[in-house]
C-alpha positions in Angstrom: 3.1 -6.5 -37.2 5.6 -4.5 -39.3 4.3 -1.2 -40.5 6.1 -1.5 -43.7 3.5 -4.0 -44.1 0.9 -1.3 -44.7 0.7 1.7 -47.1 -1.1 3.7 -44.5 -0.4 3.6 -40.6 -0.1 5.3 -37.9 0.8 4.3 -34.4 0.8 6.5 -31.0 1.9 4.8 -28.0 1.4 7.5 -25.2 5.4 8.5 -25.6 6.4 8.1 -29.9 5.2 6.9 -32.9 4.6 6.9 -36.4 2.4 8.2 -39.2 2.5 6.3 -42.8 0.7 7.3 -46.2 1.5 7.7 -49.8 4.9 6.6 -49.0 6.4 9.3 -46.8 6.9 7.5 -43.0 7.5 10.3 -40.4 8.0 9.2 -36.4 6.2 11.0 -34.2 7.8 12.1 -30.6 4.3 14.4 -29.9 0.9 13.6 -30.6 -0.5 15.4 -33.4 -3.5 16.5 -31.4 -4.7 18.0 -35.3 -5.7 14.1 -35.9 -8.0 13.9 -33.9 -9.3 17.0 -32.4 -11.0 17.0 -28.5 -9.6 13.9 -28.2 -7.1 13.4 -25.0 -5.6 10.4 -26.9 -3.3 8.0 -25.1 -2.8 4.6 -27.8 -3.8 4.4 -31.2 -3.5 1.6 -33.3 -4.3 2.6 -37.4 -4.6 0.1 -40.0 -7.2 0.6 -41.6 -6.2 -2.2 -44.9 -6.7 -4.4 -41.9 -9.5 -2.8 -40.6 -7.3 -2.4 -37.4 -8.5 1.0 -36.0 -8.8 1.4 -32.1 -7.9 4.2 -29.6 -7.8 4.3 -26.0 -8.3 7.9 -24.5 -6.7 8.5 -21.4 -9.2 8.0 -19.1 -10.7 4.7 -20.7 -10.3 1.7 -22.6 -9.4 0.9 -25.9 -12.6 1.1 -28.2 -13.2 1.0 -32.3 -13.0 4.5 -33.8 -15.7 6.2 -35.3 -16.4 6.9 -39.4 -15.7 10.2 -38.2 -12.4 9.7 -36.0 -10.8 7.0 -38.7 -11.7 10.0 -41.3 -10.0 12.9 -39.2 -7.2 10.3 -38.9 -6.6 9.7 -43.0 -6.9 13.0 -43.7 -4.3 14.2 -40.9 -2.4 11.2 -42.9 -2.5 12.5 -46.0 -1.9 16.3 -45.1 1.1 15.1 -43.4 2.5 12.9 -46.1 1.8 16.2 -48.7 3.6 18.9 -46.1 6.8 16.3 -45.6 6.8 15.9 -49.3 6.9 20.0 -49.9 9.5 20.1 -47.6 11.5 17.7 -49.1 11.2 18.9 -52.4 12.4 22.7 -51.0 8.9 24.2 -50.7 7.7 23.1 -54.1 
């Protein structure tokens, strides 16, 4: 499903992806390891509107996140969408 769709997303798969909130869309070509930290993170699928929110680690399958892990998620979201907003605004 499209991820203009959503209002917050985020999408990893192993190679590129992209993060979503408060209307900034960045694509990723690194995992931000700061999501989600101690996690060797190979897929993730965000949505959590849809309550959509699985990862697989590298060496398993894909499983539901945690309260914890969908938290560390939304709030690397959010930090993101704020730091590309700064930087689009010239520091402000």
């Amino acid at each position: 499903m499209s991820s203009a769709l959503y209002s917050v997303r985020m999408l990893w798969n192993g190679h590129a992806g992209l993060a979503k909130a408060d209307g900034v869309t960045v694509n990723l070509e690194d995992w931000p390891s700061a999501a989600l930290p101690g996690l060797d993170v190979a897929d993730l699928d965000f949505a959590p509107e849809v309550r959509s929110c699985t990862v697989r680690e590298r060496t398993g399958a894909w499983r539901e996140m945690s309260a914890a892990e969908r938290e560390s998620v939304h709030a690397w979201l959010v930090g993101m969408a704020a730091a590309a907003r700064r930087f689009i605004n010239g520091g402000v």
